[in-house]
Backbone as CSV, one residue per row, in Angstrom:
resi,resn,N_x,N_y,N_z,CA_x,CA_y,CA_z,C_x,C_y,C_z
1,UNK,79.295,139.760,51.705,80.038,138.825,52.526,79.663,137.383,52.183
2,UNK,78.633,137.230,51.975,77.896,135.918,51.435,78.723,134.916,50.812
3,UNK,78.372,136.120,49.118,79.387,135.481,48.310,80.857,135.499,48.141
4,UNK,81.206,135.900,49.019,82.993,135.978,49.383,82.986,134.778,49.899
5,UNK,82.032,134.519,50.861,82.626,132.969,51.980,82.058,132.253,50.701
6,UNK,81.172,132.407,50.350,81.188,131.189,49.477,81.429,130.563,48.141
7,UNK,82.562,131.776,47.755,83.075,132.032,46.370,84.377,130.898,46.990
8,UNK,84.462,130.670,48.386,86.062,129.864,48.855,85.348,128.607,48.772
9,UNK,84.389,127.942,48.767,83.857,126.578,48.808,84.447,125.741,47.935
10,UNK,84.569,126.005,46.351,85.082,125.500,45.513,86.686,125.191,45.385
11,UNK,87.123,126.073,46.645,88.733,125.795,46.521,89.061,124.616,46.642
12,UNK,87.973,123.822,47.849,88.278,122.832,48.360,87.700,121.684,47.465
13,UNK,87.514,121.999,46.476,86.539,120.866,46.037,87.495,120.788,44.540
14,UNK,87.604,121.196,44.181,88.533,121.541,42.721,89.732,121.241,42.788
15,UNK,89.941,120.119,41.947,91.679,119.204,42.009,92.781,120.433,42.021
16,UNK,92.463,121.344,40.979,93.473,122.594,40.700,94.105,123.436,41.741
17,UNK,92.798,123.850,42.298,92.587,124.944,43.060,93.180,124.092,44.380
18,UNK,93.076,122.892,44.958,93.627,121.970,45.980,94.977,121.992,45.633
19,UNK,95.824,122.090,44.046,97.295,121.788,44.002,97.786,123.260,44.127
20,UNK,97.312,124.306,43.479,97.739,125.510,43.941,97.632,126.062,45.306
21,UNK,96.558,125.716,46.278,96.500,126.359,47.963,97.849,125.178,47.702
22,UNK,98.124,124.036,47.877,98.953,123.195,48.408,100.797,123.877,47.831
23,UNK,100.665,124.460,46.835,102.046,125.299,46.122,101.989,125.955,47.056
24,UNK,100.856,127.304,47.644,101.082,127.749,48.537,101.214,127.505,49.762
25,UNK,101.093,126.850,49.991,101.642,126.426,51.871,100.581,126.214,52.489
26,UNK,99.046,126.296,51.829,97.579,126.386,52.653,97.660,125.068,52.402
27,UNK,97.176,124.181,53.490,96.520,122.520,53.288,95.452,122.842,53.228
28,UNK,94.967,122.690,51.863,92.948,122.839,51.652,92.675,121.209,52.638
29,UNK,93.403,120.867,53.168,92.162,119.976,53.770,91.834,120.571,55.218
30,UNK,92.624,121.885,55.526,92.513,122.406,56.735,91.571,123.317,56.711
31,UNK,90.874,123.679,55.370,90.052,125.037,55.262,88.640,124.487,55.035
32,UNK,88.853,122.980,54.907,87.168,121.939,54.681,86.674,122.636,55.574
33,UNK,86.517,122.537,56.666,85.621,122.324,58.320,85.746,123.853,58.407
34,UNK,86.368,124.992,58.101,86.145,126.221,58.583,84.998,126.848,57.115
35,UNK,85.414,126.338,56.384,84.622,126.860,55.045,82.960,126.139,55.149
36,UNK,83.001,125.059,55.832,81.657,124.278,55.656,80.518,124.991,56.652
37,UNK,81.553,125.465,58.029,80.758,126.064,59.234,80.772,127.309,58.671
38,UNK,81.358,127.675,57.761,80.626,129.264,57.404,79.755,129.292,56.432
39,UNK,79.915,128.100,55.715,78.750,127.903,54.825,76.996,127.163,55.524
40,UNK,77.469,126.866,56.707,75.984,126.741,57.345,76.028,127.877,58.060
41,UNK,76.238,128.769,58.533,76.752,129.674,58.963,75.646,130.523,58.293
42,UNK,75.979,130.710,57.066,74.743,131.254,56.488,74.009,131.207,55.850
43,UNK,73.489,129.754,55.665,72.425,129.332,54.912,71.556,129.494,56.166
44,UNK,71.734,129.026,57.644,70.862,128.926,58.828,70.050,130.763,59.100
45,UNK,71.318,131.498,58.607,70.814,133.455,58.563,69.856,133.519,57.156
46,UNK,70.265,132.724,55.736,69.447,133.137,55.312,68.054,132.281,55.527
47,UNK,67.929,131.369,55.748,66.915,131.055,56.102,66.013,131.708,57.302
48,UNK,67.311,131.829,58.289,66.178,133.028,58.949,65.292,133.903,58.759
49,UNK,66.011,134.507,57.760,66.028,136.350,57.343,64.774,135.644,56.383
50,UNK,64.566,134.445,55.835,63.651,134.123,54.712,62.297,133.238,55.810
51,UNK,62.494,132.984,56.615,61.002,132.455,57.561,60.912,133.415,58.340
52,UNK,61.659,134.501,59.550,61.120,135.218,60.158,61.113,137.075,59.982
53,UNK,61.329,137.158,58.915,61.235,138.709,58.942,59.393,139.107,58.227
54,UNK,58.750,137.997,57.449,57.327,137.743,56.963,57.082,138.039,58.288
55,UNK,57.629,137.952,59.080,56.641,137.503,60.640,56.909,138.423,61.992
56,UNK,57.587,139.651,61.058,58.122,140.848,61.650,58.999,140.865,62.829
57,UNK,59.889,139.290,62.425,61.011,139.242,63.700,61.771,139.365,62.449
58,UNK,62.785,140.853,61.937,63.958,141.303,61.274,65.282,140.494,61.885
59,UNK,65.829,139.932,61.393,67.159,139.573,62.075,68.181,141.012,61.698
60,UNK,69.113,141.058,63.319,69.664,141.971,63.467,70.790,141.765,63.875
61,UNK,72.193,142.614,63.323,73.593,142.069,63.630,73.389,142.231,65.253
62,UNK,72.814,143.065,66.020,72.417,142.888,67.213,72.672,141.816,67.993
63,UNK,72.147,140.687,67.553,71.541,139.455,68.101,72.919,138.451,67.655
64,UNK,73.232,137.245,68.835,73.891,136.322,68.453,73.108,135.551,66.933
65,UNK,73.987,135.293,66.153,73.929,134.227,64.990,73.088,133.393,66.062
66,UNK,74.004,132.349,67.123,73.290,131.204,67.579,72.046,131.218,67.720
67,UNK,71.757,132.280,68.201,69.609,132.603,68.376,69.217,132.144,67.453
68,UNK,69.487,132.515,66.084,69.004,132.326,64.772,68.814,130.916,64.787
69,UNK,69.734,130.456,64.664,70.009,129.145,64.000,69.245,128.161,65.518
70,UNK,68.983,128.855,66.019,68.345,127.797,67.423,66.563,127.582,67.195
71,UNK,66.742,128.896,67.024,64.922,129.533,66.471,64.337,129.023,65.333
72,UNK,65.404,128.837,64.146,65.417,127.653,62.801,65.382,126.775,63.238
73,UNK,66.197,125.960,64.509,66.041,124.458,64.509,64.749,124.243,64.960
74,UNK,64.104,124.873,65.755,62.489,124.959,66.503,61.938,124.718,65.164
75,UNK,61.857,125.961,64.323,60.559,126.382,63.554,61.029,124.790,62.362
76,UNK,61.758,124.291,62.036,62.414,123.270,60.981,61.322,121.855,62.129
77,UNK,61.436,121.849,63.297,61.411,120.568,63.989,59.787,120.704,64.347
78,UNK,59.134,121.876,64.597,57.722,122.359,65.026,56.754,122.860,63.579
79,UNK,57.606,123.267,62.599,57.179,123.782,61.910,56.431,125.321,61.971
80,UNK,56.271,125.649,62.956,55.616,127.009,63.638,56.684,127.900,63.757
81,UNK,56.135,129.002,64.103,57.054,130.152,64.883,56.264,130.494,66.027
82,UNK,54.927,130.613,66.116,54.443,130.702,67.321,55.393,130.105,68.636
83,UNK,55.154,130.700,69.682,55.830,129.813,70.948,54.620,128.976,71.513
């Protein structure tokens, strides 16, 4: 899934690939802001999955995304994982 969302990043960025979505009827300037939030989307999971699973908190489809990325902004701003 990763590299699917983020195999679309370049659509928006590439003169070509901007005149062909635009042949097709897609406005790549409408897919910026949904492509960017899925691209933090999961850089914030992999970073999770890469600071807290060492630390035997596994991230799990279980759990809201937002936890993640809340628990990253802590451990990014504290530097810790301890509470």
């Amino acid at each position: 899934m990763t590299a699917l969302m983020r195999a679309f990043t370049p659509l928006v960025n590439n003169r070509l690939a901007r005149g062909l979505l635009s042949l097709l009827g897609v406005p790549p300037s409408e897919l910026a802001e949904p492509l960017a939030q899925a691209d933090q989307l999961l850089s914030d999971m992999e970073g999770a999955i890469l600071t807290f699973t060492p630390a035997g908190w596994a991230p799990s489809s279980q759990v809201p995304a937002k936890l993640y990325t809340e628990a990253l902004g802590v451990y990014r701003r504290t530097g810790s994982i301890e509470l």
